[in-house]
VMD Tcl script that builds the backbone (N, CA, C; Angstrom):
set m [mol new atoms 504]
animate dup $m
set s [atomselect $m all]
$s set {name element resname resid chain x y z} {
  {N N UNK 1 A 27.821 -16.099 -41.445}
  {CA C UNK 1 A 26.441 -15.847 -41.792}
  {C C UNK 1 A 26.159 -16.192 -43.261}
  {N N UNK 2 A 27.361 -16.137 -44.159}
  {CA C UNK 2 A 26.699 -16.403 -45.257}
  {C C UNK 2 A 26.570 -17.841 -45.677}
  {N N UNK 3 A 27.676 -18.618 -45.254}
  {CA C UNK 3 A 27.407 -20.369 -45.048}
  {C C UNK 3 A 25.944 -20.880 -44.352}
  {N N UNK 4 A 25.581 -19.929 -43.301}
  {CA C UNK 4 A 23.922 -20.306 -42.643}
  {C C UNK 4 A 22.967 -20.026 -43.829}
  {N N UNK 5 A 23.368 -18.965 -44.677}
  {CA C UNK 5 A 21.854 -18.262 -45.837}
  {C C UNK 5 A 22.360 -19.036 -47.132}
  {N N UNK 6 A 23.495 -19.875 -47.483}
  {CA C UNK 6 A 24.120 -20.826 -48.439}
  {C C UNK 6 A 23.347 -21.533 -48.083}
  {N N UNK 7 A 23.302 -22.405 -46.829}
  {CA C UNK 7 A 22.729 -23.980 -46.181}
  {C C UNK 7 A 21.274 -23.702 -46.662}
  {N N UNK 8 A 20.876 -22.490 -45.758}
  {CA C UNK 8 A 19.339 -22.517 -45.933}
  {C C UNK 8 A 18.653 -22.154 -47.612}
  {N N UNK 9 A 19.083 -21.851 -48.198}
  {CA C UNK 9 A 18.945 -21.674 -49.634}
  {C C UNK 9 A 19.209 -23.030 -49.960}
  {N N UNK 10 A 19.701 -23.740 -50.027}
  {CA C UNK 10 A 20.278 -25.163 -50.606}
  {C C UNK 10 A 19.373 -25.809 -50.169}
  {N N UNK 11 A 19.022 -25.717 -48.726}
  {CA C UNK 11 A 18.060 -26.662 -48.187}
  {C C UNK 11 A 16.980 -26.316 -48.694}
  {N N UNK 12 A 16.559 -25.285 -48.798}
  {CA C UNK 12 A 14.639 -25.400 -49.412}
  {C C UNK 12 A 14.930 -25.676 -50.658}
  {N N UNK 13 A 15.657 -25.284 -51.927}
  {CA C UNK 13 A 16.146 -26.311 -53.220}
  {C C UNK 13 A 15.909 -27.554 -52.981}
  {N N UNK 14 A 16.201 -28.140 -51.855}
  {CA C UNK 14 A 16.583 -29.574 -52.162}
  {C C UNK 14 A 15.091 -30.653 -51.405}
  {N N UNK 15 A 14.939 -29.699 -50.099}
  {CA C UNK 15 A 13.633 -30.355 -49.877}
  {C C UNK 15 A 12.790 -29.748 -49.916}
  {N N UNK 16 A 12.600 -28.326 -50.041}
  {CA C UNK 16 A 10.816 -27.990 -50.109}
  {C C UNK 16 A 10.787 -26.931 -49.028}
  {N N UNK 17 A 10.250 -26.161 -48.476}
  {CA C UNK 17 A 10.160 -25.189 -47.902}
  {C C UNK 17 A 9.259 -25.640 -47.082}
  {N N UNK 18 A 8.073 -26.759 -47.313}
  {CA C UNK 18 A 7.148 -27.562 -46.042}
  {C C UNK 18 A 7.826 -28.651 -46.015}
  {N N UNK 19 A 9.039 -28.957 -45.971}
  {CA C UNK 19 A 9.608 -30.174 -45.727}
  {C C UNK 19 A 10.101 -29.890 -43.980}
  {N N UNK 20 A 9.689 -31.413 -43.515}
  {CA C UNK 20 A 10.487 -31.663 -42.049}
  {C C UNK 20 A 11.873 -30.780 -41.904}
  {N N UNK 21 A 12.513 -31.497 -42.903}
  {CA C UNK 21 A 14.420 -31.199 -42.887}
  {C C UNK 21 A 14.411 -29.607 -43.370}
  {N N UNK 22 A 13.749 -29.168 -43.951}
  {CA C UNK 22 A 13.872 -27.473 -43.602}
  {C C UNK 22 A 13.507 -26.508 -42.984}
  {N N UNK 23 A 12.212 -27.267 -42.297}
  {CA C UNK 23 A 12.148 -26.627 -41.110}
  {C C UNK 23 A 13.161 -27.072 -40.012}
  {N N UNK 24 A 12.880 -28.103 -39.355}
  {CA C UNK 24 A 14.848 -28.152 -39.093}
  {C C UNK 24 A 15.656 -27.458 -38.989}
  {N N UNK 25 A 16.609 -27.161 -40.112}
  {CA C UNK 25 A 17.862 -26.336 -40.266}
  {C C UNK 25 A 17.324 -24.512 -40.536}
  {N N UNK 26 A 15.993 -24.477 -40.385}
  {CA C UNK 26 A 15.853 -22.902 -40.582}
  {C C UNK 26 A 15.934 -22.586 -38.858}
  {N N UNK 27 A 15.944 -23.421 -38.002}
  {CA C UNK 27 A 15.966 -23.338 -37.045}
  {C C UNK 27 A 17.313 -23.764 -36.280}
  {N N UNK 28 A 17.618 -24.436 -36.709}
  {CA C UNK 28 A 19.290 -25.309 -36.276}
  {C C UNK 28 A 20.165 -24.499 -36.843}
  {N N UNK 29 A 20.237 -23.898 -38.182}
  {CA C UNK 29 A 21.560 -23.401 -38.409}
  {C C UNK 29 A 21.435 -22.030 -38.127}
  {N N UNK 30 A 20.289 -21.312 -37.742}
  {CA C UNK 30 A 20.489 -20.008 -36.668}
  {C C UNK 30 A 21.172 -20.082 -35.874}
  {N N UNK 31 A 20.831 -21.158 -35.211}
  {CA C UNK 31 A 21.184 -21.400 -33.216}
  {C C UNK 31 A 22.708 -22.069 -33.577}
  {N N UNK 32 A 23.054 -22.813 -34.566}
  {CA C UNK 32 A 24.536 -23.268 -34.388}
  {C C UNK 32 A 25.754 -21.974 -34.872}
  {N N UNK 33 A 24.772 -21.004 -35.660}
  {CA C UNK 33 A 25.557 -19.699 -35.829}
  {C C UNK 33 A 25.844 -18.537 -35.106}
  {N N UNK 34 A 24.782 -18.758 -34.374}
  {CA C UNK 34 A 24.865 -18.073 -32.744}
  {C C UNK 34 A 25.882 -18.874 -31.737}
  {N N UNK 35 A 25.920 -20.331 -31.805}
  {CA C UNK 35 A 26.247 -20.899 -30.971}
  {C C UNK 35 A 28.308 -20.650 -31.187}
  {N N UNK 36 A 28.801 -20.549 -32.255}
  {CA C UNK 36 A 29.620 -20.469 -32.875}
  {C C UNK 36 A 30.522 -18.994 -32.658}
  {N N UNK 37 A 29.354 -17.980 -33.118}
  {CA C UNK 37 A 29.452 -16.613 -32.538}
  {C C UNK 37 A 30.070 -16.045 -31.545}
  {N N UNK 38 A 29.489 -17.327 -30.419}
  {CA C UNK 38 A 29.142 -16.231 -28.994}
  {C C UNK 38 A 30.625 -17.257 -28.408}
  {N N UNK 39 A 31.374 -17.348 -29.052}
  {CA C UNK 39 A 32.596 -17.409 -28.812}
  {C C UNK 39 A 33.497 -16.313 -28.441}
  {N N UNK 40 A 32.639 -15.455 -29.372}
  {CA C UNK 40 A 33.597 -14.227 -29.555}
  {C C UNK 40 A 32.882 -12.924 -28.936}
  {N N UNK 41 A 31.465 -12.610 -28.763}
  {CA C UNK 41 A 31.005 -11.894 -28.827}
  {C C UNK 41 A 29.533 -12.803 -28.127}
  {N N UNK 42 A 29.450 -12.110 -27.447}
  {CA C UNK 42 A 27.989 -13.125 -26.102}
  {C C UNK 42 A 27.084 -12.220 -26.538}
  {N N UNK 43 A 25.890 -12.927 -26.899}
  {CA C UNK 43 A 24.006 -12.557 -26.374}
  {C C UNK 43 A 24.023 -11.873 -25.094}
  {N N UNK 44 A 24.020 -11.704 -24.561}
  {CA C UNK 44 A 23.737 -10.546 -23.387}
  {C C UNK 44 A 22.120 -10.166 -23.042}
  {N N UNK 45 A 21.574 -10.597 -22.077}
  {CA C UNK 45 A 20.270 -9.809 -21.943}
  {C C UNK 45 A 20.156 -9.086 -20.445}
  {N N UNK 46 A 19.083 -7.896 -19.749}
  {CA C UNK 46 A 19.392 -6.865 -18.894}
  {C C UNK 46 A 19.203 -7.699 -17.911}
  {N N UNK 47 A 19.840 -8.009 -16.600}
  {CA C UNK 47 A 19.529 -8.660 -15.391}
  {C C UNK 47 A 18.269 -8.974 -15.208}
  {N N UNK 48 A 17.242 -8.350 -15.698}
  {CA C UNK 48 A 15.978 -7.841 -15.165}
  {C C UNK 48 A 15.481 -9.075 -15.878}
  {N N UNK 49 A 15.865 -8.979 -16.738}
  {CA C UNK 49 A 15.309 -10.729 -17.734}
  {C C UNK 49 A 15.392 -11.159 -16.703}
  {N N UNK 50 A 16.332 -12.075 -16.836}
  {CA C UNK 50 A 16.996 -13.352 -15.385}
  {C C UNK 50 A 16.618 -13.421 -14.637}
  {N N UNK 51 A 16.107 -12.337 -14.230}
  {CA C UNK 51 A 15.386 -12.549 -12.383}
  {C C UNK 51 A 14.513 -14.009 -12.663}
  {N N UNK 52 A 14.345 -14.680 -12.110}
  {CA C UNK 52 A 13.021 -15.655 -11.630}
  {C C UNK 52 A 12.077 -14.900 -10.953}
  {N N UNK 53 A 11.077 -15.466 -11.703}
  {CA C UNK 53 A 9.266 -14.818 -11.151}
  {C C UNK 53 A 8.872 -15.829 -10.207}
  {N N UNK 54 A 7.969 -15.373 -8.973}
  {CA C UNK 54 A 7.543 -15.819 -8.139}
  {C C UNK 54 A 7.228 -17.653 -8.466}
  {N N UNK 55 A 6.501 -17.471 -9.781}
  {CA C UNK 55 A 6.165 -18.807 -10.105}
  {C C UNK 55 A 6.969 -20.059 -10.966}
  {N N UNK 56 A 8.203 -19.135 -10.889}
  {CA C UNK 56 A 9.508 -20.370 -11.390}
  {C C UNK 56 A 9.971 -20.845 -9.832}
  {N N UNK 57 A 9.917 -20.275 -9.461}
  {CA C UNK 57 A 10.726 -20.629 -7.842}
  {C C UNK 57 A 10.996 -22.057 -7.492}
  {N N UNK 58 A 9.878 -22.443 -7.644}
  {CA C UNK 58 A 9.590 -24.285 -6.924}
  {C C UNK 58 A 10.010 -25.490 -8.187}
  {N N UNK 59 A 9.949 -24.916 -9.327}
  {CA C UNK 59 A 10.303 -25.910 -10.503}
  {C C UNK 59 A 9.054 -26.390 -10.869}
  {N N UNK 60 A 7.942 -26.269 -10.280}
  {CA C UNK 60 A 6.816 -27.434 -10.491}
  {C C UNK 60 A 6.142 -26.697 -12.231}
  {N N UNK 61 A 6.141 -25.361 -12.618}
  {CA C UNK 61 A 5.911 -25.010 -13.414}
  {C C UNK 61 A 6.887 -25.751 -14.955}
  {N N UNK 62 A 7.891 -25.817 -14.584}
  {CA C UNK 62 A 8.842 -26.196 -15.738}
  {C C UNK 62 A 8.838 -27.804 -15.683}
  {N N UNK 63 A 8.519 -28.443 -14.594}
  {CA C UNK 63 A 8.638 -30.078 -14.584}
  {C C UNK 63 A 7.578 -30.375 -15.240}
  {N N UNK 64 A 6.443 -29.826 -15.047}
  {CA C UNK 64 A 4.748 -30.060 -15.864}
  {C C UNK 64 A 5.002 -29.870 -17.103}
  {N N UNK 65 A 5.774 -29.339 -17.403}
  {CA C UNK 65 A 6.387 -28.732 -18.903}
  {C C UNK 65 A 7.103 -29.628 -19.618}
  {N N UNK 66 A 7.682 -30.732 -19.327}
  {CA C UNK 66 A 8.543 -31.571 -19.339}
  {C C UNK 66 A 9.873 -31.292 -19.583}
  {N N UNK 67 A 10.264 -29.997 -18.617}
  {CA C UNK 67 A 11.962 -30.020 -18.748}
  {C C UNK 67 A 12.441 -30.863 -17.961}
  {N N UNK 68 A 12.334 -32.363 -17.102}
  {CA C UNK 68 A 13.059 -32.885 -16.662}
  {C C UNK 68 A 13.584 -33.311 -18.040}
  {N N UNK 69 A 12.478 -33.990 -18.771}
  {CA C UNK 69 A 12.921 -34.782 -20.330}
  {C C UNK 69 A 13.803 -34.247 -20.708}
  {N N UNK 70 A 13.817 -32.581 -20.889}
  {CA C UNK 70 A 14.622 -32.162 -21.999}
  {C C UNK 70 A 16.076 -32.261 -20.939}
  {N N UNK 71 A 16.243 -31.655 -20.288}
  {CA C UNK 71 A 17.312 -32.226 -19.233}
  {C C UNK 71 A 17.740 -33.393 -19.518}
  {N N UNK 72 A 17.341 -34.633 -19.284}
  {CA C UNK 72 A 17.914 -35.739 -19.016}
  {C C UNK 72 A 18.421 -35.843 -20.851}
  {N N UNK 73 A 17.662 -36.065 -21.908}
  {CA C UNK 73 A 18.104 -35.679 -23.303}
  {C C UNK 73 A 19.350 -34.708 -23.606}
  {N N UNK 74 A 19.119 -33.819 -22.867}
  {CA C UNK 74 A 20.845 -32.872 -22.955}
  {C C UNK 74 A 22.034 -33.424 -22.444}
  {N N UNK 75 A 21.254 -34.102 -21.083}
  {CA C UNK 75 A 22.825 -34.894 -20.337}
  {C C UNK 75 A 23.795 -35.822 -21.058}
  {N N UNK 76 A 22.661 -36.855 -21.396}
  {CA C UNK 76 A 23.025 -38.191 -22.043}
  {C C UNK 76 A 22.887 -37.717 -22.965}
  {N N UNK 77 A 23.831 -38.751 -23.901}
  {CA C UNK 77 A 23.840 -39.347 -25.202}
  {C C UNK 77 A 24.820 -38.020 -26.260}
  {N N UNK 78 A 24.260 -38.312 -27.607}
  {CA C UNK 78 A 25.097 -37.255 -28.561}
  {C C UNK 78 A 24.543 -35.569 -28.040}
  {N N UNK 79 A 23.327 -35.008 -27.443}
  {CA C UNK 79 A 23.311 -33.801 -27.334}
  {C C UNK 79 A 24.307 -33.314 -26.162}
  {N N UNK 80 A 24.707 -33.905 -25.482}
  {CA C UNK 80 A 25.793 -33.235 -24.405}
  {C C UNK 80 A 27.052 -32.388 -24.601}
  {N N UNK 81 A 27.052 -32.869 -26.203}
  {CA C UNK 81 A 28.828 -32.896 -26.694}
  {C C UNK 81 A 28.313 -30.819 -26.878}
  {N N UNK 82 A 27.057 -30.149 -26.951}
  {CA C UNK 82 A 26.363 -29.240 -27.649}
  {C C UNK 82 A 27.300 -28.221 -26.351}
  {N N UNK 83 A 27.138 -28.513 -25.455}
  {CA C UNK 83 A 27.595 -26.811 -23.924}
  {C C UNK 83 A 28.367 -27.890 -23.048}
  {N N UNK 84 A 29.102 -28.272 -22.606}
  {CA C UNK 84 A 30.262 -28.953 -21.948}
  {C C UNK 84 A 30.469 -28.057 -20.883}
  {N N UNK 85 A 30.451 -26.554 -20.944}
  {CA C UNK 85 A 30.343 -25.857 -19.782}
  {C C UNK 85 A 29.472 -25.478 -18.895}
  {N N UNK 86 A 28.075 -26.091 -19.259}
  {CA C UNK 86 A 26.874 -25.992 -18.347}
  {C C UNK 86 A 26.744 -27.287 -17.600}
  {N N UNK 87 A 27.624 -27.600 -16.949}
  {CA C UNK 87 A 27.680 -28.325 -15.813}
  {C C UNK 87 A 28.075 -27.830 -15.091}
  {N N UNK 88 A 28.153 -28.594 -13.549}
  {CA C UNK 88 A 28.570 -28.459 -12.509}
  {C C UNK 88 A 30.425 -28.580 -12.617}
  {N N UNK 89 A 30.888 -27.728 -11.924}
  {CA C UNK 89 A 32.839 -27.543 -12.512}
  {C C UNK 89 A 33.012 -28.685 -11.043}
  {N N UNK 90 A 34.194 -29.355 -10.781}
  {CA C UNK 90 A 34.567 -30.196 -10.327}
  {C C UNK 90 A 34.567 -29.741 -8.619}
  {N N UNK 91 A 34.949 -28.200 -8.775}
  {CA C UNK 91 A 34.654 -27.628 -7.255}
  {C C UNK 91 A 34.055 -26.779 -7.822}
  {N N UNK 92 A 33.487 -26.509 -6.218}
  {CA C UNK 92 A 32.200 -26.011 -5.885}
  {C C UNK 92 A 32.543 -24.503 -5.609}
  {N N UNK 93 A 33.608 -23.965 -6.095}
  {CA C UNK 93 A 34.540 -22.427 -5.453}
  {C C UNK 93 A 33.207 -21.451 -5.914}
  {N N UNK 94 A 32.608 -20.603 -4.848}
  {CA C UNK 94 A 32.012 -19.587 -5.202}
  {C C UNK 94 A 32.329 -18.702 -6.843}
  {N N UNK 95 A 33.291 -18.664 -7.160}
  {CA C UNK 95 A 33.843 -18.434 -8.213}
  {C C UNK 95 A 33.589 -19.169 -9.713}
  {N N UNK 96 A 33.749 -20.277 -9.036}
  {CA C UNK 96 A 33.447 -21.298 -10.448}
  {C C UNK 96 A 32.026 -20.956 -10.255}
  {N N UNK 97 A 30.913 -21.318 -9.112}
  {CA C UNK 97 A 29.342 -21.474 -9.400}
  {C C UNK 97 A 29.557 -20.077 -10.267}
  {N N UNK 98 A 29.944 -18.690 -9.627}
  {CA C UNK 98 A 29.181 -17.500 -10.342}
  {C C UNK 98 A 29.142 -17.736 -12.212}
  {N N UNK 99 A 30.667 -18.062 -12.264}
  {CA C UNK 99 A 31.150 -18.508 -13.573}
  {C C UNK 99 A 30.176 -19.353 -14.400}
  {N N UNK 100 A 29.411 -20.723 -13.409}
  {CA C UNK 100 A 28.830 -21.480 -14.320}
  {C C UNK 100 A 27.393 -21.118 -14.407}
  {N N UNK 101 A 26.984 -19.689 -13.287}
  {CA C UNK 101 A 25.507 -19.376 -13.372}
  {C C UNK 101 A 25.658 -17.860 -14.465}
  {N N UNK 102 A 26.608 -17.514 -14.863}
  {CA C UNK 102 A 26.625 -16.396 -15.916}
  {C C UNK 102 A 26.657 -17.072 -17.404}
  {N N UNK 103 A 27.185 -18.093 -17.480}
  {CA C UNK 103 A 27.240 -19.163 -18.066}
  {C C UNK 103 A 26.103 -20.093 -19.099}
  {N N UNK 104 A 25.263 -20.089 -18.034}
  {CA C UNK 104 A 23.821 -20.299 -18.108}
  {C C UNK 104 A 23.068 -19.413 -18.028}
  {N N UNK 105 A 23.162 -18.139 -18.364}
  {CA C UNK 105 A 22.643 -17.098 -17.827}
  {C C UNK 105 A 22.703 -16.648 -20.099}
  {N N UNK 106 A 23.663 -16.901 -20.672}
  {CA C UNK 106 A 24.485 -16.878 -21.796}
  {C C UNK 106 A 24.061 -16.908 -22.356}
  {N N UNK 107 A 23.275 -18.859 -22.385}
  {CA C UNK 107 A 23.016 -19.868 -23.057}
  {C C UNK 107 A 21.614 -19.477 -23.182}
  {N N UNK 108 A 21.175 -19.216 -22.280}
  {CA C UNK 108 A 19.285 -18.867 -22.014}
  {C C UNK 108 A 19.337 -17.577 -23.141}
  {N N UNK 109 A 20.041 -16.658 -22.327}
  {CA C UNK 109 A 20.099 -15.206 -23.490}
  {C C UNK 109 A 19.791 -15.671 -25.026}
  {N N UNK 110 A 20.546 -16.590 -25.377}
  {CA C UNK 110 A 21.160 -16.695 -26.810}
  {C C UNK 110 A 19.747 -17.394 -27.065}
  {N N UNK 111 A 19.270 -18.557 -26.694}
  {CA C UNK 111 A 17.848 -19.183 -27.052}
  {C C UNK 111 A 16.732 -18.364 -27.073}
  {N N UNK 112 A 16.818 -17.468 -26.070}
  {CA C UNK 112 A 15.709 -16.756 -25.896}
  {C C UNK 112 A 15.470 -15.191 -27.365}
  {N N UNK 113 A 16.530 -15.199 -27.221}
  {CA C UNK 113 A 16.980 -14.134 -28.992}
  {C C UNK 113 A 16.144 -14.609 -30.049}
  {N N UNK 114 A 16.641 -16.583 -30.141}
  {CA C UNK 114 A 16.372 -17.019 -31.656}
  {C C UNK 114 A 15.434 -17.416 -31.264}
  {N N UNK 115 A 14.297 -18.008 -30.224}
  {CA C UNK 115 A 13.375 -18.115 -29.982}
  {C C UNK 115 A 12.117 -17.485 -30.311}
  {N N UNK 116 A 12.267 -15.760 -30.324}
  {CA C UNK 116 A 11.446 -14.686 -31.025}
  {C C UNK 116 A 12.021 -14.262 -32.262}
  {N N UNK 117 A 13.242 -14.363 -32.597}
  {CA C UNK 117 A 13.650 -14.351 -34.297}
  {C C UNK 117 A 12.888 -15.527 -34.801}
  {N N UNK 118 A 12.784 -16.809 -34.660}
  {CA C UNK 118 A 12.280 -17.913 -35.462}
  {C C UNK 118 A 10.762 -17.458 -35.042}
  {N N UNK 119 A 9.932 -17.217 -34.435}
  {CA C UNK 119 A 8.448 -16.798 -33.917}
  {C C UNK 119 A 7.901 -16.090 -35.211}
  {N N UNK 120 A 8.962 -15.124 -35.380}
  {CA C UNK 120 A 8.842 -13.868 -37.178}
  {C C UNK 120 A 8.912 -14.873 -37.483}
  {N N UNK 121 A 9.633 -15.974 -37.931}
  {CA C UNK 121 A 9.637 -16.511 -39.476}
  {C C UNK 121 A 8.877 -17.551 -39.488}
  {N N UNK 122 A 7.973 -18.113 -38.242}
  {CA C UNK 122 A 6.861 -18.726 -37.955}
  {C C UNK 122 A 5.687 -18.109 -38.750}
  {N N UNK 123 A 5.656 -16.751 -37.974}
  {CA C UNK 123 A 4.427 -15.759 -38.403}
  {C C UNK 123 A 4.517 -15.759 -40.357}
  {N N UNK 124 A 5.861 -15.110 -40.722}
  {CA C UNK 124 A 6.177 -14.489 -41.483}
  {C C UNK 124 A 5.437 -16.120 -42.343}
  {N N UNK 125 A 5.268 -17.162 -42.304}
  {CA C UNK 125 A 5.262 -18.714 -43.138}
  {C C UNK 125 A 3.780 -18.838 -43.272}
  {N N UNK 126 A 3.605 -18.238 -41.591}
  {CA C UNK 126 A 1.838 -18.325 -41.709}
  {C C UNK 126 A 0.397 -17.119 -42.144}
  {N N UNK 127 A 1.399 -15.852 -42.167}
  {CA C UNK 127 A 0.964 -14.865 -43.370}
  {C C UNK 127 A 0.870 -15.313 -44.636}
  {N N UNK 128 A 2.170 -15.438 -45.297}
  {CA C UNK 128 A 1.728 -16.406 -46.667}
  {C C UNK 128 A 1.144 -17.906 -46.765}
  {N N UNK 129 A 0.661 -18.309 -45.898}
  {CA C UNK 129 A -0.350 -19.213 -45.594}
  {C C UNK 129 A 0.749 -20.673 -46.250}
  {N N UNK 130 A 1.552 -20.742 -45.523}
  {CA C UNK 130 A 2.618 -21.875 -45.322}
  {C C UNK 130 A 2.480 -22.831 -44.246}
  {N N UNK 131 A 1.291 -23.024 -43.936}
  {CA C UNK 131 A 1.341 -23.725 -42.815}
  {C C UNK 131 A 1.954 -24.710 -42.462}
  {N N UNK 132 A 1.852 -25.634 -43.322}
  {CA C UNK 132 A 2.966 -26.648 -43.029}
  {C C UNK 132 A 4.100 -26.526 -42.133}
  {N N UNK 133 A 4.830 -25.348 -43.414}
  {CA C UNK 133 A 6.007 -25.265 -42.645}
  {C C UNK 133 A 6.138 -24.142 -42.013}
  {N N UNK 134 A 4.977 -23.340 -41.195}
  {CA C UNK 134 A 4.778 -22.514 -40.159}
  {C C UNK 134 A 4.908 -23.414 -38.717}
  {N N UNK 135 A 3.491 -24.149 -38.418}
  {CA C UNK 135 A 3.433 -25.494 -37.891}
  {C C UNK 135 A 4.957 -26.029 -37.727}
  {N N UNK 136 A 5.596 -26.838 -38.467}
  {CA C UNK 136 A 6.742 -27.262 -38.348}
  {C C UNK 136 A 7.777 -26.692 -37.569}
  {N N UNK 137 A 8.287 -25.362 -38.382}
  {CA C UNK 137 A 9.143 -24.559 -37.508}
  {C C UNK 137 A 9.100 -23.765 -36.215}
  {N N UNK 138 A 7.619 -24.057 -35.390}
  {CA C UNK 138 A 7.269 -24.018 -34.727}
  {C C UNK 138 A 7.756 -24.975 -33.646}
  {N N UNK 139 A 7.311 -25.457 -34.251}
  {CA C UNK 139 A 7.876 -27.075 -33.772}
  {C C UNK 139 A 9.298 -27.574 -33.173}
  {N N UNK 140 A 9.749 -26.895 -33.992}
  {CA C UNK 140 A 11.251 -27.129 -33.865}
  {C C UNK 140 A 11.925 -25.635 -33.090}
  {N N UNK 141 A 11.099 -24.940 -33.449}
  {CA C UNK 141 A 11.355 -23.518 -32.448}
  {C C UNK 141 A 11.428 -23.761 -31.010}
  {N N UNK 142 A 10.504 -24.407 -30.196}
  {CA C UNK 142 A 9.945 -24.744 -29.360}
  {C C UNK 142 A 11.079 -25.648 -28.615}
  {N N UNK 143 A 10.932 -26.806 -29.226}
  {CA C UNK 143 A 11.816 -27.834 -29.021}
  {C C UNK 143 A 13.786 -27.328 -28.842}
  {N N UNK 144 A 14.085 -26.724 -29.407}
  {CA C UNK 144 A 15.552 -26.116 -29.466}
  {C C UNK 144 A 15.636 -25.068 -29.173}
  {N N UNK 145 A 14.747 -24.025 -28.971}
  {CA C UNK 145 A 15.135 -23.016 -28.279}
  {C C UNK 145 A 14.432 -22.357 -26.645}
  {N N UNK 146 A 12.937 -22.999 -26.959}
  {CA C UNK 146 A 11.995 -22.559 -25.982}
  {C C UNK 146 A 12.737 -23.448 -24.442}
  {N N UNK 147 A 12.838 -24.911 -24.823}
  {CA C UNK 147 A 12.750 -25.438 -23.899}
  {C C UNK 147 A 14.333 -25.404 -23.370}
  {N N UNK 148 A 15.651 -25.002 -24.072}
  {CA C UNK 148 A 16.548 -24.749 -23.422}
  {C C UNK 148 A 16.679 -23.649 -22.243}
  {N N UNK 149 A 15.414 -22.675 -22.831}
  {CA C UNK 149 A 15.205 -20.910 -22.069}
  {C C UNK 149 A 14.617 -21.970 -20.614}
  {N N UNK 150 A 14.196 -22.814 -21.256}
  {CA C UNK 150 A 12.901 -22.861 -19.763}
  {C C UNK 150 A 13.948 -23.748 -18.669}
  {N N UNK 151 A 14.858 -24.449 -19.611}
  {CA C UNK 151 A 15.515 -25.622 -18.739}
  {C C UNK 151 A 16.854 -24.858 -17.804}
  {N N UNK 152 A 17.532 -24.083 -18.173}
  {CA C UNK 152 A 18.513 -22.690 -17.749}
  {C C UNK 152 A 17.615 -22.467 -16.600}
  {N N UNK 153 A 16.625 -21.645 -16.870}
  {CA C UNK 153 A 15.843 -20.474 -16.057}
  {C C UNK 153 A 15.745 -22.150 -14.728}
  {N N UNK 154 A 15.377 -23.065 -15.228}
  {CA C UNK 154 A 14.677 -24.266 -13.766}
  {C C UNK 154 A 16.358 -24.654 -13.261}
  {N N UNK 155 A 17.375 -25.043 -14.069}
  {CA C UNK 155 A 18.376 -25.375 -13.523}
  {C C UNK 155 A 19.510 -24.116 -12.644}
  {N N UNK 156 A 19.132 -22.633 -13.056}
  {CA C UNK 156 A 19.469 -21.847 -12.103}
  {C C UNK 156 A 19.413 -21.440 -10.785}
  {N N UNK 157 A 17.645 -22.091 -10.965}
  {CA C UNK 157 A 16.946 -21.817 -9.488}
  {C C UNK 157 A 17.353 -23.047 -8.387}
  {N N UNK 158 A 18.157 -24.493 -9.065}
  {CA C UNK 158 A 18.434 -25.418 -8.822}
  {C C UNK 158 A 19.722 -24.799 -7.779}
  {N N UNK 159 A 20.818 -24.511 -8.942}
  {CA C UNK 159 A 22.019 -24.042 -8.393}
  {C C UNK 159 A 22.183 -23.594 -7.412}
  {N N UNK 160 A 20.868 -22.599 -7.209}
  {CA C UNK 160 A 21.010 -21.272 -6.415}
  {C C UNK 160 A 20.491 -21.947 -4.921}
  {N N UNK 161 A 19.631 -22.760 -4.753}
  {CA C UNK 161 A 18.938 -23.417 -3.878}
  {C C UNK 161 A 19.893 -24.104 -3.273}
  {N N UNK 162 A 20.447 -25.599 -4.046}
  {CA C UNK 162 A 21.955 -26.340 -3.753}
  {C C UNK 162 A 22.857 -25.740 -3.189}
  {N N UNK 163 A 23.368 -24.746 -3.483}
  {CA C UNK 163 A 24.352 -24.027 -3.230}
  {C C UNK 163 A 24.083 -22.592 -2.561}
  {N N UNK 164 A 22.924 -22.149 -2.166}
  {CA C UNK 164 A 22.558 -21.367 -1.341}
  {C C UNK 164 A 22.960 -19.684 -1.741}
  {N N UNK 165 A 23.012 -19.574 -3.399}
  {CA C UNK 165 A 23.365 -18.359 -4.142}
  {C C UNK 165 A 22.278 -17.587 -3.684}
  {N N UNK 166 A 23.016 -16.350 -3.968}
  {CA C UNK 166 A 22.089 -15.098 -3.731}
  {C C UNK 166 A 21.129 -15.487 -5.129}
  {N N UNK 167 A 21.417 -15.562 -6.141}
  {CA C UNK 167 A 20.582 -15.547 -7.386}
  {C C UNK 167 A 21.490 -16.172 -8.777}
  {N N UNK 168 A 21.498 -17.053 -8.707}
  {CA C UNK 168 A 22.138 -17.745 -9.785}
  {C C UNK 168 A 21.726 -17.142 -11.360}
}
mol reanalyze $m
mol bondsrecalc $m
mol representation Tube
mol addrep $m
C-alpha cells in the first residue's frame, strides 16, 4: 500500500492531478493492489450480491452495454496475461466449473469494491470542483472496474446455462 500512495503522489507531481495519466493510475494502481492482495486474502461479497436479477438472465442487458467488446479485449491480446484463471479449465469436472465460477465470483467482488471506492474519489474531485479529473477518473472507473463487474455477472450466467449449473 505504500508503493500504490508513493506511485500516486509521484504521479500527480509529475503530471497534474487533471492529467489523463493520473487519472489512470488513481484508478489502475488501486485495482493492481487489490489484484496482488487477493493472493493472499480474497474480496469476498454475501451470496446475495451474486445472485443474478431477473433482468441479467438473457445477456441482452450487458451485450447493449458493450460487454461483448470488453470480453473479446480481455481475451486477446496483452490484457489476457491480467486473470489466466477466468477461463474455461481444460475439463469440464463439476469441480473445476464450481472452482472457476467462485473464481469469477472473486474477480467481480474485487471490481465491484474499487468501483464504489474510486465513485468517492470521483465525487470527492467533483466537490472541489476538479472536473477534469472527476470526468476522467470516471472514465477510467467505468472502463476497469464497472465493466469487468458487468462482464463476470454476463459470463456466469453463460457458464451456468452451458453447463447447466445450479447458479454459477
Amino acid at each position: 500500500m505504500v508503493v500504490s500512495q508513493a506511485v500516486l503522489v509521484w504521479a500527480e507531481r509529475a503530471f497534474g492531478a487533471a492529467s489523463v495519466w493520473f487519472a489512470f493510475l488513481v484508478v489502475w494502481v488501486p485495482m493492481v493492489a487489490v489484484g496482488s492482495l487477493s493472493r493472499v486474502v480474497q474480496v469476498r461479497l454475501p451470496n446475495r450480491y451474486h445472485e443474478l436479477r431477473r433482468f441479467e438472465r438473457d445477456g441482452r442487458v450487458y451485450e447493449r452495454l458493450g460487454v461483448r467488446l470488453a470480453k473479446s479485449a480481455l481475451r486477446r491480446g496483452p490484457l489476457a496475461v491480467f486473470n489466466p484463471q477466468l477461463h474455461l479449465p481444460a475439463e469440464h469436472t463439476p469441480a473445476q466449473l464450481a472452482h472457476l465460477a467462485q473464481r469469477m465470483r472473486d474477480a467481480e467482488a474485487s471490481h465491484a469494491v474499487l468501483f464504489v471506492v474510486m465513485l468517492a474519489v470521483v465525487v470527492h474531485a467533483a466537490a472541489r470542483g476538479w472536473w477534469p479529473a472527476a470526468a476522467l477518473t470516471l472514465v477510467f472507473d467505468v472502463l476497469m472496474n464497472l465493466y469487468p463487474v458487468m462482464l463476470q455477472r454476463y459470463n456466469r450466467d453463460k457458464l451456468a446455462e452451458r453447463f447447466h449449473l445450479a447458479s454459477a
